[in-house]
N, C-alpha and C positions, 0 to 999 in steps of 0.2 A: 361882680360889683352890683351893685344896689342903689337906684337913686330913688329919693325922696323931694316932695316940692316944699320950698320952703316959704312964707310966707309972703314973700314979693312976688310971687308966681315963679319963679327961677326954679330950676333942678337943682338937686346939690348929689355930690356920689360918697357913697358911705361901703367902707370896707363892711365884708361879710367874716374876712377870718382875723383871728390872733391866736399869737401865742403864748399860752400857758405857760409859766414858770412856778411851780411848786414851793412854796415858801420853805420846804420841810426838808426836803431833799436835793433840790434845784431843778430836776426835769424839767426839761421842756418839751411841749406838742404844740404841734398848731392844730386848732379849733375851729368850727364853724358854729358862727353867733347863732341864736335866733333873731327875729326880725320883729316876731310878735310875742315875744314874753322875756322877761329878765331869768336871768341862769342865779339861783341861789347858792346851789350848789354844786361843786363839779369831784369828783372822785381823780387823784392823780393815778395816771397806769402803772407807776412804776414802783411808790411807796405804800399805796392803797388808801391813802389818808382823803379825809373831805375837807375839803378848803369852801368857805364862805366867805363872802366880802369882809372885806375891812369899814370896823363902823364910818359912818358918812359917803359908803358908797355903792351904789343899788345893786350890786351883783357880782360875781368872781372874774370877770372882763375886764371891769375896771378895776379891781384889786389888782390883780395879777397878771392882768395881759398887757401885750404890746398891742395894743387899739383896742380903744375905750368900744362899748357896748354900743348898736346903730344907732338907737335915740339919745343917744348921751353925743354921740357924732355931729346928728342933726339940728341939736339942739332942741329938743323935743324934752318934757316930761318922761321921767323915765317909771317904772312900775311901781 
């Protein structure tokens, strides 16, 4: 886990991982976010295909994962 302060001085705790679900093939993995840069792209292990966000959403976390991206958690500006 990961907390970040939000802006009433409070903690808040922001998952680090999710899981991957490949649009193409249905795979699943679970994944470890970054903290400090949005994921544009993620390669699936099992089809080889590269999956990118779905337009209106800053990275393949939030496309495709089960737990949105940490800033996107936080409530934070994302990349």
């Amino acid at each position: 886990m990961f907390y970040t302060m939000q802006k009433d001085g409070n903690f808040m705790e922001v998952m680090l991982t999710s899981e991957i679900t490949c649009p193409h093939c249905g795979f699943k993995k679970t994944e470890t976010m970054p903290t400090d840069a949005c994921q544009f792209f993620y390669e699936c292990t099992h089809c080889l295909k590269t999956l990118k966000p779905i337009k209106g959403d800053c990275c393949v976390f939030c496309s495709y994962g089960t737990v949105k991206c940490p800033p996107m958690q936080a409530n934070k500006q994302c990349c």
